[in-house]
C-alpha positions in Angstrom: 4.7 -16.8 24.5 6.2 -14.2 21.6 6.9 -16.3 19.4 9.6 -14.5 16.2 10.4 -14.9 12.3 13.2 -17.4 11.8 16.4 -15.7 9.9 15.3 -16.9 6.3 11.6 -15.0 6.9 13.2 -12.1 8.4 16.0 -11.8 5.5 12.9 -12.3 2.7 11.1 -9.4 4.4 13.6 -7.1 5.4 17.4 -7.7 4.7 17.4 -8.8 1.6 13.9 -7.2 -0.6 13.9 -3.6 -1.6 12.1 -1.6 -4.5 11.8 -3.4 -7.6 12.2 -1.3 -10.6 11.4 -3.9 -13.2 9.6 -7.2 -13.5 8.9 -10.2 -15.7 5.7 -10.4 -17.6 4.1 -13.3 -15.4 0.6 -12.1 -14.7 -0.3 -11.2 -10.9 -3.6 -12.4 -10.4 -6.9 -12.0 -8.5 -5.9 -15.1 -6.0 -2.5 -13.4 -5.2 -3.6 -9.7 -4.3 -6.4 -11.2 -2.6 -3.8 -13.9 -0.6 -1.7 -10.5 -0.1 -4.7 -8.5 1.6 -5.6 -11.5 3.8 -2.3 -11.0 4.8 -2.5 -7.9 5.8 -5.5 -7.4 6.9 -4.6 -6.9 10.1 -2.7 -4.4 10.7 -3.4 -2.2 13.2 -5.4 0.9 13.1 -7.0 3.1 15.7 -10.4 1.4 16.9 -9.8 -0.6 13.7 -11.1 2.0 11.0 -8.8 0.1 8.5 -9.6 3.3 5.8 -6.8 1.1 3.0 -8.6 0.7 -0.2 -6.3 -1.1 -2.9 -7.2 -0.8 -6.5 -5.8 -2.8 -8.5 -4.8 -1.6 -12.2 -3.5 -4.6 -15.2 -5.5 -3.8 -17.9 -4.3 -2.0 -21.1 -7.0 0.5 -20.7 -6.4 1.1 -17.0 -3.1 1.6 -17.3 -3.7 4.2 -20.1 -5.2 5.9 -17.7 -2.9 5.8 -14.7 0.5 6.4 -16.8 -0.1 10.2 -18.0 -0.4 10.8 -14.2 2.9 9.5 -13.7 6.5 11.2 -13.0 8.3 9.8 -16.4 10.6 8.0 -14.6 8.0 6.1 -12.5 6.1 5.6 -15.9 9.4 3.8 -17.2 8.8 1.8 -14.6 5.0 0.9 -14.5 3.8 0.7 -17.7 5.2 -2.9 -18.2 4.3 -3.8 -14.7 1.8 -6.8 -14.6 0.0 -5.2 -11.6 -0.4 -1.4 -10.2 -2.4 -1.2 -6.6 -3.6 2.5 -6.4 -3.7 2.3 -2.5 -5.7 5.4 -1.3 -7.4 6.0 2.3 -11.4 5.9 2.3 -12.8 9.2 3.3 -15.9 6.9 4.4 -14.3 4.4 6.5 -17.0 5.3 9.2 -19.8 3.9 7.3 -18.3 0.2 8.1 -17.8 1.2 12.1 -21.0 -0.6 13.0 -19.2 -4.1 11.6 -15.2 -2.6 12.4 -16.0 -1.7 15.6 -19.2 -3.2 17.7 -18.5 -2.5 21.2 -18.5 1.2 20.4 -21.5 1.6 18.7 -21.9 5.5 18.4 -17.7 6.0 17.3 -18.5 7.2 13.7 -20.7 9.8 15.4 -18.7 10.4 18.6 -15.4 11.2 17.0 -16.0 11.0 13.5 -18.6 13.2 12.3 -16.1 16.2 11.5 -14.9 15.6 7.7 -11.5 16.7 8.8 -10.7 14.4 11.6 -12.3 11.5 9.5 -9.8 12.5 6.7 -6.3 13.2 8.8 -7.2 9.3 10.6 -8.0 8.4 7.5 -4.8 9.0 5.9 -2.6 8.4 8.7 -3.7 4.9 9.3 -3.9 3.8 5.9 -0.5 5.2 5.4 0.0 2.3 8.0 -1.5 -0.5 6.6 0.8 0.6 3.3 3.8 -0.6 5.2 2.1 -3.9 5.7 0.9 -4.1 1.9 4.5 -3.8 1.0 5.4 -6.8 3.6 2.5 -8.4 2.1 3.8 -8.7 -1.0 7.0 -9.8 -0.2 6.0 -12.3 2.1 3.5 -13.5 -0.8 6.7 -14.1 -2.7 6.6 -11.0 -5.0 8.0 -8.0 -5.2 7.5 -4.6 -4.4 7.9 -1.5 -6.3 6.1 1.4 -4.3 6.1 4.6 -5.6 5.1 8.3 -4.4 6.3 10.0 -8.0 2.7 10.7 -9.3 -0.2 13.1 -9.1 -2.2 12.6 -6.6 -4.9 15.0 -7.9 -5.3 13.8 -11.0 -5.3 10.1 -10.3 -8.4 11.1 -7.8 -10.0 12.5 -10.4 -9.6 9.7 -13.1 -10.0 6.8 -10.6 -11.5 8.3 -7.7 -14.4 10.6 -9.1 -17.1 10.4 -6.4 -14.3 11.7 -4.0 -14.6 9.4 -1.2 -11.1 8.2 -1.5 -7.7 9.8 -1.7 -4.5 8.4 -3.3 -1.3 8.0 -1.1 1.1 5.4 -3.1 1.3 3.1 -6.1 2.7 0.1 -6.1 4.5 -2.0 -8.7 3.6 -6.0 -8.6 5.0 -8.4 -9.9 7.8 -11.2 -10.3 11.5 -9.7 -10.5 12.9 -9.5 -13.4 17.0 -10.1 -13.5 17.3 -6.1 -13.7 14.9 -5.2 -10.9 17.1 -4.5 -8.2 19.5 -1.3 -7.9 22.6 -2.1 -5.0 21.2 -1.0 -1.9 22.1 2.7 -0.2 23.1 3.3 2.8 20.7 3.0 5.6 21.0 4.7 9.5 22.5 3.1 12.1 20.6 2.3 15.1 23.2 4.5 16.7 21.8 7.7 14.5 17.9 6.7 14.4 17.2 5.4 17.9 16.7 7.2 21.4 16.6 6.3 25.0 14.9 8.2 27.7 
């Protein structure tokens, strides 16, 4: 039997929570981001490559490095931020196939010994999961302030050196603060976004 959210779940995580642009100073800690993967954990991905990595950035001298890498508006917006997840896609997912995915033994050689298909999967399913992180952290009762203002490039380089992973989106954590929330635009109708065949 399908079984659904009631109203007050499905108003936390979608009717009512949108990008926070500012939060208190309440630390986020290890427990919650780890409560927030476990949540999120499974989301699904083709023969369950799940290539999200989340890096978590509160320290002084990690956010030191993360800001300069940062549109100035998103750095307005991060650099009081308790928390920062760098989530990026692993360019070596297929080295955890053999646990990921057991009943096909030989995928990581089968379809992905080619760099470039490993990347392009990579990134598309992580990009995935990232919707899920977001719900995550709502439904972990925080907010949410993802963010695709920054240099990609250069935060590979100054997180990501060895080049296995690749940065896609930050995201703020945190607990809102009273100025956090910006009134909601417009969204598309069903009507506009929504076809039949």
């Amino acid at each position: 039997m399908a079984l659904s959210l009631d109203t007050d779940a499905q108003d936390l995580l979608f009717h009512q929570a949108h990008t926070a642009r500012a939060f208190t100073d309440e630390p986020v800690t290890d427990e919650q981001v780890e409560a927030v993967y476990d949540l999120i954990k499974y989301a699904p991905t083709a023969f369950n490559i799940s290539p999200l990595r989340v890096t978590v950035v509160r320290s002084p001298e990690a956010k030191a490095r993360l800001l300069p890498h940062l549109t100035e508006g998103n750095r307005v917006h991060t650099a009081p931020a308790p928390a920062t997840a760098i989530l990026s896609a692993d360019l070596s997912f297929h080295e955890k196939l053999p646990t990921l995915c057991p009943v096909y033994p030989t995928l990581a050689q089968d379809l992905y010994g080619d760099p470039g298909v490993r990347e392009a999967d990579a990134r598309l399913n992580a990009s995935l999961q990232i919707g899920y992180f977001v719900l995550g952290v709502r439904a972990a009762g925080l907010a949410a302030g993802p963010m695709s203002g920054f240099d990609r490039a250069g935060v590979d380089k100054e997180f990501f050196p060895d080049g296995r992973q690749r940065s896609l989106v930050l995201v703020n954590i945190g607990r809102p603060a009273e100025t956090a929330y910006r009134p909601r635009q417009p969204r598309l109708d069903a009507a506009e976004a929504v076809s039949f065949l």
